[in-house]
N, C-alpha and C positions, 0 to 999 in steps of 0.2 A: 825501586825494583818491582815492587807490587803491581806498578802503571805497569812496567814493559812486560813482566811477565803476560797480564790481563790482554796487551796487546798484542804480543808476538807467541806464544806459547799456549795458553789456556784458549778453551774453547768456548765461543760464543755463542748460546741458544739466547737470542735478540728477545723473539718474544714472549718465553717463561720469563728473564729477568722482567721484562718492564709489567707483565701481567702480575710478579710478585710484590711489587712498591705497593703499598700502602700509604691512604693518608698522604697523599700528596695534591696540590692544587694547579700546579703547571709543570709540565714536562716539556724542556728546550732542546730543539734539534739543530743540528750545525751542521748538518748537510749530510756526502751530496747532495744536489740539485737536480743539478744538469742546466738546462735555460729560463729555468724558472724558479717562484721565490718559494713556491710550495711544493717541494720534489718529491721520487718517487718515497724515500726516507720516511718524510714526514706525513703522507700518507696512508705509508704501512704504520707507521707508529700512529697515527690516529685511528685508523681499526681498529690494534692493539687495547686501544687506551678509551674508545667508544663506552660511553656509561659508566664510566669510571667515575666519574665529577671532574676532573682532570682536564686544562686545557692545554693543548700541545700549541706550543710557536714556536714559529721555524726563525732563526736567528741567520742571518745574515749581513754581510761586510756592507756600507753603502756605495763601494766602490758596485758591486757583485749586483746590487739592487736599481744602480744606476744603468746599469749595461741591459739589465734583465727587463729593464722600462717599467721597474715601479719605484717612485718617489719613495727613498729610505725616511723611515720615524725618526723622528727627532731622539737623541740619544746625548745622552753625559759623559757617554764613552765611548769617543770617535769611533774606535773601528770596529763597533759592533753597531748593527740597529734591527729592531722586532721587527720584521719584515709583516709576518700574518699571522695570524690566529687562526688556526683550523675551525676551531666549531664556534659557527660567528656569531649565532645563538646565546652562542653562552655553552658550556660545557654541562650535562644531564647525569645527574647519579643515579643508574637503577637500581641498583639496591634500596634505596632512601623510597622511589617513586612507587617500587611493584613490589617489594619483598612483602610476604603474609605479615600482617600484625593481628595482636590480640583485639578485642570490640568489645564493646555488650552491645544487644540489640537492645534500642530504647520501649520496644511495645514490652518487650517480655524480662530483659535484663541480661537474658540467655548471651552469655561470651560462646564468639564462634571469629573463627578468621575472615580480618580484614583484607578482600582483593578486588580487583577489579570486579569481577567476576559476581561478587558476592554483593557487592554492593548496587549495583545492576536489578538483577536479579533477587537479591536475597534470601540467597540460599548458600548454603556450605559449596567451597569451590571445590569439588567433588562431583562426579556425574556419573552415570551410567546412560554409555550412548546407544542407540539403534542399533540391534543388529539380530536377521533373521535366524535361528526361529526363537531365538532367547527371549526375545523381547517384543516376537510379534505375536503372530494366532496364538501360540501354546502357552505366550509370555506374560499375558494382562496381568495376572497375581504379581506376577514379581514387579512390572512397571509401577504397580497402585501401591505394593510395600513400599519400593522404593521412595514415589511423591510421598507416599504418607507421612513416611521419618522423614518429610521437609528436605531431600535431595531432587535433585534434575534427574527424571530419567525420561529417556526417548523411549515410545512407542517404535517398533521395524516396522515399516510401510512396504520394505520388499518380502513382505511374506502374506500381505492380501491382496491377491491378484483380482477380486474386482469391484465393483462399486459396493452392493449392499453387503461382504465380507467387510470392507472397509469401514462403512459406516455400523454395522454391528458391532465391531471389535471397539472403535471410537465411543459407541455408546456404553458398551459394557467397562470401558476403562474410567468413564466418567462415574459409572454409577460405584463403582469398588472405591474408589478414589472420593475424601473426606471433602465437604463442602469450600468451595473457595479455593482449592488447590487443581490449578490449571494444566492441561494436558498438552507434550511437544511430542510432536512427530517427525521422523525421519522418514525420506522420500528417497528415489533412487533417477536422478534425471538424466542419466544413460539411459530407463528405461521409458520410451517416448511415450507406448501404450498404456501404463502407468501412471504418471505425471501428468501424461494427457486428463484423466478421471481425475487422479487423489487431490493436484492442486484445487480445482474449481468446486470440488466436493467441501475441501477443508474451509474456503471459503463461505459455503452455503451453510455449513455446518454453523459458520461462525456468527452469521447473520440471524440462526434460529438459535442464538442463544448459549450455542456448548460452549466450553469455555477453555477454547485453545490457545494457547499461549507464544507458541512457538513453532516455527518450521527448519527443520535440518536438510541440506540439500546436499547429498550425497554421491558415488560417482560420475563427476561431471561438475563445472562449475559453468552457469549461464553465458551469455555473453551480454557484454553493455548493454543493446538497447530491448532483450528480453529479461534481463534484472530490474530495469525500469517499468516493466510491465508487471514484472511477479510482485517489488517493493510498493509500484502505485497498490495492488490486490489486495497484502495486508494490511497496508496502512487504512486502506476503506473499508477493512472491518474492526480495525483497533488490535491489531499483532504490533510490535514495536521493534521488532528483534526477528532475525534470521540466522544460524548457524551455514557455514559449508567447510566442507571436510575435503580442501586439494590432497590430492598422495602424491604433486612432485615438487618443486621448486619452480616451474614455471606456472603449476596453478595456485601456489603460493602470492604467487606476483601478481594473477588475475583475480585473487578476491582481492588484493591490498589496492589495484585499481577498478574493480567496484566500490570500493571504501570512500578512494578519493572522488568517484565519478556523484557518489550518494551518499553528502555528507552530513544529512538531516535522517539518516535511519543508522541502524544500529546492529555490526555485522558481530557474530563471534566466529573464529576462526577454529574449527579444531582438525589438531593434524594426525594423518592415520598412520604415515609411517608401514614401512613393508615385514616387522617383524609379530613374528608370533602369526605369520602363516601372508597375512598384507593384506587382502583382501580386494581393496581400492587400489593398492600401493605397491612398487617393487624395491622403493629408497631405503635406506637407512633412517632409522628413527632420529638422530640426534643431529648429525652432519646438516642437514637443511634447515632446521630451525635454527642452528648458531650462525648460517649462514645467511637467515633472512632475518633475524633476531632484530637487528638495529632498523630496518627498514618497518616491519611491523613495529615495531615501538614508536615511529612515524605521528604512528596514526592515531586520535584519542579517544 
């Protein structure tokens, strides 16, 4: 009674139930298909079930596999056989790979959280990013607190509009800011006139010594083969690391293919999201990250 009920009478939300299983290691789909042995089904259910650890196969008849022209698996039970495996890999727990863990740090002993991010870097996955005038002309105090207590925080590059502003503001953040502790800047490459000076400046700067660590590339994300130009730049003065902050879903997709295009540098992605005023952005904060989530996780 309980089947027919579940099948004719009660209502089916597909992907709350399978997103609530737990603890489980294979998830068997039995169709629809359609013409093929991996259908739309088992598809949607491997979205669903993406990062879970969880591997989906799609189960199919060998009649159904013979028609469909793919040689059914050997089986013990004639009228079923594992057609395919969705994630051919192997199946990826996120939780287990990216969730924060506890650490000590080996110089100091100091526990602080284990992530990407931090261990990259090494520093608390916490930041304070670029943005004019917080953290540009009127901001140096709070940028140089900020590195001080051993967080990331960006200098705003769109609040010194010219060379020796730029290079003053750059020097006086070094000089507040404790020995050893490196300065990241935020640039705006919408702004041509701008980016024209500040990139080749950061550079020069970096060759006499300051000790800059980082570049955030903000409104705007390069294209191919001038990302090849700005990554040759840093890496010939010893930068290791570039930020860029897309605000949609399609420039989401254009850093994850500078990623793949440059895969001996080191991008971080941070997303601006159009809430709390947007700035860069008109989207929704959450919607596009869960929707590029799996594809960024791609990449290592």
């Amino acid at each position: 009674r309980k089947l027919l009920e579940m099948q004719a009478v009660k209502r089916m939300d597909l992907p709350t139930m399978i997103k609530s299983v737990k603890d489980v290691t294979h998830v068997l789909e039995f169709g629809p298909a359609g013409n093929t042995a991996i259908g739309a089904t088992a598809r949607m259910v491997g979205l669903w079930m993406e990062g879970s650890g969880a591997q989906v196969v799609a189960i199919r008849p060998p009649r159904f596999l013979k028609e469909a022209g793919d040689a059914p698996a050997d089986s013990s039970f004639p009228a079923v056989a594992a057609a395919q495996i969705l994630f051919e890999d192997g199946p990826v727990n996120w939780g287990e790979l990216y969730a924060p863990k506890l650490m000590k740090r080996k110089v100091d002993g100091e526990e602080m959280l284990d992530t990407k991010f931090s261990r990259f870097i090494g520093k608390p996955p916490i930041m304070m990013s670029g943005m004019t005038p917080t953290t540009s002309f009127y901001g140096i105090d709070l940028v140089a607190a900020c590195a001080n207590a051993g967080f990331q925080g960006e200098l705003g590059g769109g609040g010194l509009p010219t060379p020796e502003l730029t290079e003053s503001k750059i020097q006086e953040l070094v000089d507040k800011q404790k020995p050893g502790v490196g300065v990241n800047i935020n640039m705006l490459y919408l702004n041509a006139r701008m980016w024209g000076f500040q990139f080749p400046l950061v550079l020069e700067l970096c060759r006499r010594g300051v000790p800059i660590e980082s570049i955030t590339i903000g409104a705007g994300v390069p294209s191919p083969d001038k990302a090849e130009e700005i990554i040759a730049g840093l890496m010939s003065v010893g930068i290791r690391y570039m930020a860029l902050k897309p605000g949609t879903m399609t420039m989401i997709e254009q850093v994850l293919e500078l990623a793949k295009l440059n895969q001996d540098f080191t991008f971080m992605l941070q997303w601006t999201g159009g809430r709390g005023g947007g700035h860069h952005s008109g989207e929704d904060f959450h919607q596009p990250l869960l929707a590029m989530y799996a594809e960024i996780r791609k990449y290592p």
